[in-house]
Structure formats: structure tokens, C-alpha cells
TORVEX-702893 format. One record per atom (N, C-alpha, C): residue in three letters; atom name; z, y, x. Coordinates in Angstrom, 1 decimal, decimal comma. Layout:
<r resn="ALA" name="CA" c3="Z" c2="Y" c1="X"/>
...
//
This chain:
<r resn="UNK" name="N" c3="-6,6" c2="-26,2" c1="23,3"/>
<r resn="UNK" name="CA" c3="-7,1" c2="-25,8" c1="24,6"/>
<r resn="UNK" name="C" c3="-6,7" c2="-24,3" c1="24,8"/>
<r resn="UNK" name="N" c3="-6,2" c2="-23,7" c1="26,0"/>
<r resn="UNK" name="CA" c3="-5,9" c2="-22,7" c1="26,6"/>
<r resn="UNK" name="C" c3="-7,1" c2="-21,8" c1="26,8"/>
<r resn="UNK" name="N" c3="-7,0" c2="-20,5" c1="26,4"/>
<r resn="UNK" name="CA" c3="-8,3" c2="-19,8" c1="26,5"/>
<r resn="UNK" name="C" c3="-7,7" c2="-18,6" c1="27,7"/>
<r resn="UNK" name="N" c3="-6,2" c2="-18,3" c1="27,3"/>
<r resn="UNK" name="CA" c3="-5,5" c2="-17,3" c1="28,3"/>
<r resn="UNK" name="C" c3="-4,3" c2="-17,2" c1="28,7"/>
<r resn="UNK" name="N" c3="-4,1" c2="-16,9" c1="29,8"/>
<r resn="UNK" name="CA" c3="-2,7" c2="-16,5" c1="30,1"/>
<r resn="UNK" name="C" c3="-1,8" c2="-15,8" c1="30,0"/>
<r resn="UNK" name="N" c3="-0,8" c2="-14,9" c1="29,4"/>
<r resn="UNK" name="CA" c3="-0,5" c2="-13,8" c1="29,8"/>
<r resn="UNK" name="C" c3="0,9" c2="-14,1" c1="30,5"/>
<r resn="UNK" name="N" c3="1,7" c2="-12,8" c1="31,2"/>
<r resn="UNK" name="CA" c3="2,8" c2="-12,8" c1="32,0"/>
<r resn="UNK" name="C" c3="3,2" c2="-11,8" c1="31,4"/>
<r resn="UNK" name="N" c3="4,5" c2="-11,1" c1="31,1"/>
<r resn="UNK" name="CA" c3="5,1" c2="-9,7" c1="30,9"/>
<r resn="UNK" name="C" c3="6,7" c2="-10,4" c1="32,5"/>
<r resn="UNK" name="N" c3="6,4" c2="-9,3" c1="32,9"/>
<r resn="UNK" name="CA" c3="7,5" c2="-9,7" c1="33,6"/>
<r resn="UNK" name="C" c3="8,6" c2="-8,2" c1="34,1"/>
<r resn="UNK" name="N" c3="9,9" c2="-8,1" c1="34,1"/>
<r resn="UNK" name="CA" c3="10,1" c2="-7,3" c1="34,5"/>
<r resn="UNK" name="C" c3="11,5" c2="-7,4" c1="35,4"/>
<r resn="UNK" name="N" c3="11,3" c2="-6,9" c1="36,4"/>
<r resn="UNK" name="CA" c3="12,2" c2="-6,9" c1="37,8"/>
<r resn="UNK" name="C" c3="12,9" c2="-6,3" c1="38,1"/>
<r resn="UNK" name="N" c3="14,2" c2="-6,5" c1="38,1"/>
<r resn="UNK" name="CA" c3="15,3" c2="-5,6" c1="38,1"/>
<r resn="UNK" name="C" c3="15,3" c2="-4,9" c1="39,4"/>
<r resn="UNK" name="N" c3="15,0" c2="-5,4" c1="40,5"/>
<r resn="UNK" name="CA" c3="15,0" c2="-4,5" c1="41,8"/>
<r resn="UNK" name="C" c3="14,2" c2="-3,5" c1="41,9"/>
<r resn="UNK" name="N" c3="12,9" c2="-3,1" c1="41,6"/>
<r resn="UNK" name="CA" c3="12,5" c2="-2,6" c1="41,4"/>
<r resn="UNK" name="C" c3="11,9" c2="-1,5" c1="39,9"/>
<r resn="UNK" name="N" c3="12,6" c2="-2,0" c1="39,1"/>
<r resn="UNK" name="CA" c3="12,2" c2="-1,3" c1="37,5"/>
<r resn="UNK" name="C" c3="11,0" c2="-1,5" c1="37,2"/>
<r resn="UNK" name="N" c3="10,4" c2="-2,1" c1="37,9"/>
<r resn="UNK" name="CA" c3="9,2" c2="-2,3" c1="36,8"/>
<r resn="UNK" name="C" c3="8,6" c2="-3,3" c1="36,1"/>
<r resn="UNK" name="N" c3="7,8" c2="-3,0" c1="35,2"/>
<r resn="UNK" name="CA" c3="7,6" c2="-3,7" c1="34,4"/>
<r resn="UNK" name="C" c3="5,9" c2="-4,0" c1="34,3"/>
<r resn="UNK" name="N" c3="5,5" c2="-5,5" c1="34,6"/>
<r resn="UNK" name="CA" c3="4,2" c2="-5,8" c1="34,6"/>
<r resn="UNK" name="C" c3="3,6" c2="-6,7" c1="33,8"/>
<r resn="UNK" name="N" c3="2,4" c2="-6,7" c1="32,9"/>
<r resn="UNK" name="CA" c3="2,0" c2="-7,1" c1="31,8"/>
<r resn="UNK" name="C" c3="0,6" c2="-7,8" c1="32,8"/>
<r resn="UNK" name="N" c3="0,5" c2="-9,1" c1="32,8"/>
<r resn="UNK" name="CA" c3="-0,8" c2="-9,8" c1="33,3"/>
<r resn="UNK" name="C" c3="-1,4" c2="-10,3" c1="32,3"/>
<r resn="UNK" name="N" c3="-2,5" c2="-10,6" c1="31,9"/>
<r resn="UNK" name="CA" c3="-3,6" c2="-11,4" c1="30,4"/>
<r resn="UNK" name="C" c3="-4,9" c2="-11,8" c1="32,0"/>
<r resn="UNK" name="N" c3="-5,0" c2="-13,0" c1="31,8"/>
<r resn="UNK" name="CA" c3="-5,7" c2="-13,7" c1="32,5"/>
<r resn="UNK" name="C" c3="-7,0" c2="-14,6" c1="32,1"/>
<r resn="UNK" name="N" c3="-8,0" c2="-14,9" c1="31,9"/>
<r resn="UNK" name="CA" c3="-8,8" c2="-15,9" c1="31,3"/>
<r resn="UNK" name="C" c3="-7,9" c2="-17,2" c1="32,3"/>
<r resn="UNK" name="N" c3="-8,1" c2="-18,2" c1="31,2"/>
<r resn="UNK" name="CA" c3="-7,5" c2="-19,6" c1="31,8"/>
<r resn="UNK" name="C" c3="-7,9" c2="-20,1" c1="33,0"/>
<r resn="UNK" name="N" c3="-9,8" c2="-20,1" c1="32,5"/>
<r resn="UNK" name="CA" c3="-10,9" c2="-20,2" c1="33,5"/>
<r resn="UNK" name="C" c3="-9,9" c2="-19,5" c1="35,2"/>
<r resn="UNK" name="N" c3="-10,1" c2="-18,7" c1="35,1"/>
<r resn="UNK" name="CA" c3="-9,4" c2="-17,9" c1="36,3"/>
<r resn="UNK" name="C" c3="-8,3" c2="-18,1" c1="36,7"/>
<r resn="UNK" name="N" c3="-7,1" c2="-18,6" c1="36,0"/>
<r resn="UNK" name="CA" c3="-5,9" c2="-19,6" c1="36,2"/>
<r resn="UNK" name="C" c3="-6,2" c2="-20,6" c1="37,4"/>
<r resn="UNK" name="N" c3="-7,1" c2="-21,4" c1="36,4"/>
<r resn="UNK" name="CA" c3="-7,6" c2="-22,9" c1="36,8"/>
<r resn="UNK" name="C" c3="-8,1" c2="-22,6" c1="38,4"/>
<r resn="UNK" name="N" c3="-9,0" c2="-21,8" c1="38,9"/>
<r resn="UNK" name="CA" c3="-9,3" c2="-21,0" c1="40,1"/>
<r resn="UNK" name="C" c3="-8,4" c2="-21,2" c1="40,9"/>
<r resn="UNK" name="N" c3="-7,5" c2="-20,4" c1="41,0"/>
<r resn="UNK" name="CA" c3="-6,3" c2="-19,3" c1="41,5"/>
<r resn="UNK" name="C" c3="-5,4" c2="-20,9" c1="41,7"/>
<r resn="UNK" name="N" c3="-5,3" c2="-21,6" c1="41,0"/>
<r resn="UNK" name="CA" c3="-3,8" c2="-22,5" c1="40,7"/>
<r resn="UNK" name="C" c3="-4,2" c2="-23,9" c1="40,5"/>
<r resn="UNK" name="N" c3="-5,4" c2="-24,5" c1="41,2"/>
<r resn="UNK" name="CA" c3="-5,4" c2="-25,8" c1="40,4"/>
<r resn="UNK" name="C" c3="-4,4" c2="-26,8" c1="40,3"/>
<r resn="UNK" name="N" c3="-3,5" c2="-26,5" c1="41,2"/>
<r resn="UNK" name="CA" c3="-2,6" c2="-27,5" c1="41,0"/>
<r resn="UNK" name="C" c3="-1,3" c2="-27,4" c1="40,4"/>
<r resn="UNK" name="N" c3="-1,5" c2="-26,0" c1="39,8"/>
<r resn="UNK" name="CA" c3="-0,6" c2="-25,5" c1="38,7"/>
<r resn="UNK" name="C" c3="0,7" c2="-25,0" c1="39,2"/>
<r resn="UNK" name="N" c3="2,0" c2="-24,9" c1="39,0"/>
<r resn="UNK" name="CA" c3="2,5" c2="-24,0" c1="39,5"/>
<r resn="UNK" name="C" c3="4,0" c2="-24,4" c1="39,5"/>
<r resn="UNK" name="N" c3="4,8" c2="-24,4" c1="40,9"/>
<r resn="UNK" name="CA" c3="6,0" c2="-24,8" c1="41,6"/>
<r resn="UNK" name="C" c3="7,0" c2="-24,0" c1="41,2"/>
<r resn="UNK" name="N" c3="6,9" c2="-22,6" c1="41,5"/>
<r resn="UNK" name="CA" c3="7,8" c2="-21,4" c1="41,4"/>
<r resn="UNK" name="C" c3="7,5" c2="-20,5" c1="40,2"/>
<r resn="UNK" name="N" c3="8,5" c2="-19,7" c1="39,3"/>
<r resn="UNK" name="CA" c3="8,0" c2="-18,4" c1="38,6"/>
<r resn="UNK" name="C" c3="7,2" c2="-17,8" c1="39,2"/>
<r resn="UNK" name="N" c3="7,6" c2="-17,8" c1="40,6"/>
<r resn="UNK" name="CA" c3="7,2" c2="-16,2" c1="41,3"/>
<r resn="UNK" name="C" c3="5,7" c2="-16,4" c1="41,3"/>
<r resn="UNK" name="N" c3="4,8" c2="-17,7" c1="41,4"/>
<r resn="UNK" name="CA" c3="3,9" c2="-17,9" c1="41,2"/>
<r resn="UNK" name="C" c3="3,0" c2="-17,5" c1="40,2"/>
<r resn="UNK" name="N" c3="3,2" c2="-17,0" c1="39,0"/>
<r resn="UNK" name="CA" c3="2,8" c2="-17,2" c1="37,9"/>
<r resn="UNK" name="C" c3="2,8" c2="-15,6" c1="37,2"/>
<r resn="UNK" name="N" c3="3,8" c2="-14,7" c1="38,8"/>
<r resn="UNK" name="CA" c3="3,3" c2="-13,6" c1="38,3"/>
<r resn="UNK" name="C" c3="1,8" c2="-13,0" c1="39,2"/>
<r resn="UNK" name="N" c3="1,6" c2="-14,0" c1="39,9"/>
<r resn="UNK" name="CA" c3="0,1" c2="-13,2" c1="40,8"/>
<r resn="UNK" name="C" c3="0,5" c2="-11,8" c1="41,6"/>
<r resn="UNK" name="N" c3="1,9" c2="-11,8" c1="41,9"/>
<r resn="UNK" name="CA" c3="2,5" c2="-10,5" c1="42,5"/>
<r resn="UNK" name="C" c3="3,1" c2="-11,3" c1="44,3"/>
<r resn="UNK" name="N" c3="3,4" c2="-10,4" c1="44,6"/>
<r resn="UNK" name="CA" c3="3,8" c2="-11,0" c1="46,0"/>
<r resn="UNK" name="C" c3="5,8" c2="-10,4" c1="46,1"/>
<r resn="UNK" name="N" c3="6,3" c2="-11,1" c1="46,5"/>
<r resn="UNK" name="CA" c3="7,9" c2="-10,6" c1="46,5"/>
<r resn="UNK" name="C" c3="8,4" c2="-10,0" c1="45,4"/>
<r resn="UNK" name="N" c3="8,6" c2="-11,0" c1="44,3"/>
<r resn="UNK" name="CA" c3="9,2" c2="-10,7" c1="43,2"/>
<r resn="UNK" name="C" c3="10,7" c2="-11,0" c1="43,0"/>
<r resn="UNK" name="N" c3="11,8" c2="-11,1" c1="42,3"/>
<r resn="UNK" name="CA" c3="12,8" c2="-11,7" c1="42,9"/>
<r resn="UNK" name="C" c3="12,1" c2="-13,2" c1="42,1"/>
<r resn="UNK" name="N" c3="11,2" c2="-13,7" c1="40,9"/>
<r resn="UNK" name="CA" c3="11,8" c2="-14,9" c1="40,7"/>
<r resn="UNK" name="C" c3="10,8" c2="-15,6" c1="41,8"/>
<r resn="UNK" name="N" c3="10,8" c2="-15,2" c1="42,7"/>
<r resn="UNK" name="CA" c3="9,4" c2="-16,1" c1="44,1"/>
<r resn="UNK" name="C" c3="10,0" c2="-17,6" c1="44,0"/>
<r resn="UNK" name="N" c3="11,4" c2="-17,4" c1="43,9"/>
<r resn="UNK" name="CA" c3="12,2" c2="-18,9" c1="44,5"/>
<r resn="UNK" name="C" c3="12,4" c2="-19,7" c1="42,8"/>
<r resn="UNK" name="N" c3="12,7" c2="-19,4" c1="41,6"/>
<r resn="UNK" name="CA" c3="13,2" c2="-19,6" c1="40,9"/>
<r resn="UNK" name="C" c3="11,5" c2="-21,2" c1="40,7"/>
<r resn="UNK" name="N" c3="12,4" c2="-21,9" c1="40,6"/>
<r resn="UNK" name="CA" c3="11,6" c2="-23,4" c1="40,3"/>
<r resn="UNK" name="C" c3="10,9" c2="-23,4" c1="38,5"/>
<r resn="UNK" name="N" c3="9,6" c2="-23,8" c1="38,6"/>
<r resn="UNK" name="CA" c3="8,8" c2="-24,2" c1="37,7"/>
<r resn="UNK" name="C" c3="8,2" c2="-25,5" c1="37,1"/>
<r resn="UNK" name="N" c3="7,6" c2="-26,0" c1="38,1"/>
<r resn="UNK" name="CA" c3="7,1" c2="-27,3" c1="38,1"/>
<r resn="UNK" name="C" c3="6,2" c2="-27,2" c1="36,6"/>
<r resn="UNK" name="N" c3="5,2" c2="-26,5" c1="36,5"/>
<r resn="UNK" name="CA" c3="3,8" c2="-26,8" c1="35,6"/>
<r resn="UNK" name="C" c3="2,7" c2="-26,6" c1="35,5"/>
<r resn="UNK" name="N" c3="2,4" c2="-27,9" c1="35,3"/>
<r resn="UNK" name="CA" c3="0,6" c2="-28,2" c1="35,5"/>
<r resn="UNK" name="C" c3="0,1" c2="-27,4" c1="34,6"/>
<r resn="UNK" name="N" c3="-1,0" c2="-27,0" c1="35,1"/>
<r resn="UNK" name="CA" c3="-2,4" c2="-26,6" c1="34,3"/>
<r resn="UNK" name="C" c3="-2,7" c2="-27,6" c1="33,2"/>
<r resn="UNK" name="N" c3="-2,4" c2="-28,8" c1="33,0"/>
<r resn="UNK" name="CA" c3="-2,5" c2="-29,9" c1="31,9"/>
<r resn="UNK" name="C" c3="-1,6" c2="-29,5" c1="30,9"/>
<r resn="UNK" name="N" c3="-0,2" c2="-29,5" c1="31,3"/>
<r resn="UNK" name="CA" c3="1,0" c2="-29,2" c1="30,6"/>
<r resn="UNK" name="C" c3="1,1" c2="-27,7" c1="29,8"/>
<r resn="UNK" name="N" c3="0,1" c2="-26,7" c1="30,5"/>
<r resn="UNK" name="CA" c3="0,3" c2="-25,5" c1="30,0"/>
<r resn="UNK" name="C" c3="-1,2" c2="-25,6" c1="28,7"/>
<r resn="UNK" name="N" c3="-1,9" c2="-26,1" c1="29,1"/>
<r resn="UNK" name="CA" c3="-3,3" c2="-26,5" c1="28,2"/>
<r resn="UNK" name="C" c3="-3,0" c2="-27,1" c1="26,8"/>
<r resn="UNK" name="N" c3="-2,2" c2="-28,2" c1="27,0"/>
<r resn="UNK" name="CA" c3="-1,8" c2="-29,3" c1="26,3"/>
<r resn="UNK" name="C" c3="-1,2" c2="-28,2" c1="25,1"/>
<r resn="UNK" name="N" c3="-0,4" c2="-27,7" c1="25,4"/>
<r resn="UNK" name="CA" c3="0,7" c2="-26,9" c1="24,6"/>
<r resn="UNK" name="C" c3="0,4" c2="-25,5" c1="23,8"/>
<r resn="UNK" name="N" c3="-1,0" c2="-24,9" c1="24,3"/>
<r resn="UNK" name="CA" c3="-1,0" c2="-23,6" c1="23,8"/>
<r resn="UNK" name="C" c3="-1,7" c2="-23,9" c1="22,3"/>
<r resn="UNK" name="N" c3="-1,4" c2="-23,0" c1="21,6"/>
<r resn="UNK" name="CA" c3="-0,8" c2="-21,8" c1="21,7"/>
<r resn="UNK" name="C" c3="1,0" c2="-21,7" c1="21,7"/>
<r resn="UNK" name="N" c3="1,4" c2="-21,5" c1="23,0"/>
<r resn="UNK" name="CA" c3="2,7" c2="-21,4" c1="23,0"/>
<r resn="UNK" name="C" c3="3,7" c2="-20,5" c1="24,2"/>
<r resn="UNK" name="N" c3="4,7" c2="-20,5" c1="23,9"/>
<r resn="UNK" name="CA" c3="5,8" c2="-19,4" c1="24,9"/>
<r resn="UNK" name="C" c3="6,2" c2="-20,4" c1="25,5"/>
<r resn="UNK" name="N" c3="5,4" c2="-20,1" c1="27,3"/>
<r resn="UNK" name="CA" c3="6,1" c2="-21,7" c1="28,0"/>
<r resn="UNK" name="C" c3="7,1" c2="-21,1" c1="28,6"/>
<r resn="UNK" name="N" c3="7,5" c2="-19,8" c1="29,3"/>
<r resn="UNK" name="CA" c3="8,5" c2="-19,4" c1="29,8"/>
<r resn="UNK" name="C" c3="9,4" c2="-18,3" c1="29,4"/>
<r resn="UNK" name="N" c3="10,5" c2="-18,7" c1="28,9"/>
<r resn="UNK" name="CA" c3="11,4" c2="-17,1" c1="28,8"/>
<r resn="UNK" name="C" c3="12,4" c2="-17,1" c1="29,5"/>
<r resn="UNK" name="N" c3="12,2" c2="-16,5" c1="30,6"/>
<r resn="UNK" name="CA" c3="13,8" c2="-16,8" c1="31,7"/>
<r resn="UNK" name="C" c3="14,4" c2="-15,8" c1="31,9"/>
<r resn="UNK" name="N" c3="15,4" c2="-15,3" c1="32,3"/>
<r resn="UNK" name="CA" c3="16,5" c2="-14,3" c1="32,8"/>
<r resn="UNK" name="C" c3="16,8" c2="-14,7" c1="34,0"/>
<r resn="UNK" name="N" c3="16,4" c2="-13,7" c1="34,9"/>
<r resn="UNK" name="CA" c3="17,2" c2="-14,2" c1="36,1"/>
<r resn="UNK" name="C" c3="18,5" c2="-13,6" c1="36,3"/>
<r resn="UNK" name="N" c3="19,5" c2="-14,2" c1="37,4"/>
<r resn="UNK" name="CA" c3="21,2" c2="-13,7" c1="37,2"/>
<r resn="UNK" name="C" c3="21,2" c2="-12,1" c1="37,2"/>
<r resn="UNK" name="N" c3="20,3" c2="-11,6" c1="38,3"/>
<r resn="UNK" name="CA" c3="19,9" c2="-10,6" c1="38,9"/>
<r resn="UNK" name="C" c3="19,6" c2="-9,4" c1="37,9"/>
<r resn="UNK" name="N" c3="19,1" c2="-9,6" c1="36,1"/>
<r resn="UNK" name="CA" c3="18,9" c2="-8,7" c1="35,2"/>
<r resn="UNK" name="C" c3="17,3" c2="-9,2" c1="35,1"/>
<r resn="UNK" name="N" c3="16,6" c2="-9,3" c1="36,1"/>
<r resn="UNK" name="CA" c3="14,9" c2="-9,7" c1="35,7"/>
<r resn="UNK" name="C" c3="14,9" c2="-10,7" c1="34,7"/>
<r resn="UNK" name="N" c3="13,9" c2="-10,7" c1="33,8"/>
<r resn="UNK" name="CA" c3="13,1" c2="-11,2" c1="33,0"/>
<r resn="UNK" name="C" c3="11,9" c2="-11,4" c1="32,9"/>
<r resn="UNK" name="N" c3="11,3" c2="-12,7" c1="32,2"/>
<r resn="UNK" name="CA" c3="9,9" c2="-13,3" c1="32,5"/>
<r resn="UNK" name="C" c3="9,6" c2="-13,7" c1="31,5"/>
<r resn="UNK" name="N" c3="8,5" c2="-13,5" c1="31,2"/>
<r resn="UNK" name="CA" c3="7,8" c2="-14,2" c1="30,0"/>
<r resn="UNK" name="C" c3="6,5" c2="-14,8" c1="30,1"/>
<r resn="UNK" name="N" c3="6,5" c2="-15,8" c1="30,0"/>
<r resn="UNK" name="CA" c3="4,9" c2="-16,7" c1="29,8"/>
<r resn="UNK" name="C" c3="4,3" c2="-17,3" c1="28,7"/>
<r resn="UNK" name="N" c3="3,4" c2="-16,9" c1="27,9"/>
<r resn="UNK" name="CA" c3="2,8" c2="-17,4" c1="27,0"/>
<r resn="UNK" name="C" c3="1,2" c2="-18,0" c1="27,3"/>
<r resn="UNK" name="N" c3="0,6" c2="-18,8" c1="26,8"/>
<r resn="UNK" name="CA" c3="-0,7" c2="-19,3" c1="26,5"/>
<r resn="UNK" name="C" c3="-1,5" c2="-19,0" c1="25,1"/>
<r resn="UNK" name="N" c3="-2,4" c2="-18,6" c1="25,0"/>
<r resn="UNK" name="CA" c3="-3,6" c2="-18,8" c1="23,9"/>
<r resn="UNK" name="C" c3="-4,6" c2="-19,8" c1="23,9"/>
//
């Protein structure tokens, strides 16, 4: 069972670099129906990965933790990371 979320994400258009730690509980809130896009999953608004496709449930991220559900590169230089507890 998933206790938390975290995000590290960092954006090449802008340089910066953002660290999110979430209770699941509050996930589950925010996203019940779990999540379409990266850009979703950083809780930020106009990131570049807004568009970049996800497709995962709150089940699928539950099911799996403790685990690294996303490590992506975008062409762009950005990088994403998603893990569960």
C-alpha cells in the first residue's frame, strides 16, 4: 500500500528544480481518477511535460509501491522522476 508520493522534477526552460512529497491520502483527493499526462503529476501549472502521456491509476501506482514509477527525459533536456512509498 502507498503511503506517499514524491516528484523531483526539473525543467529545462526554466532551470528549476522542484521536489514534491505528498501523502497518498491527498493524491487520492487531488486525482481520483489518477493521472493522463506527466504534467499532471507535477501539481505545477505549464511545465513542458503538460503534454507528455501517462496513463496511471491510483490502483496501478498503489499496487506497485514501494517503487520508481517514472524516470523520463524529455527531448527538451527536462527530467522527471516519480516514486511511491
Amino acid at each position: 500500500m502507498a503511503h506517499s508520493l514524491h516528484t523531483v522534477v526539473f525543467e529545462s526552460r526554466t532551470g528549476r528544480l522542484v521536489r514534491i512529497n505528498l501523502p497518498f491520502r491527498v493524491v487520492r483527493l487531488m486525482h481520483p481518477n489518477g493521472f493522463t499526462y506527466l504534467g499532471e503529476l507535477t501539481f505545477l501549472e505549464d511545465t513542458e511535460f503538460d503534454s507528455d502521456r501517462a496513463l496511471l491509476t491510483l490502483d496501478d501506482l498503489e499496487r506497485h509501491a514501494p517503487t520508481l514509477v517514472v524516470d523520463h527525459r524529455h527531448p527538451d533536456g527536462g527530467r522527471f522522476l516519480v516514486w511511491v512509498e
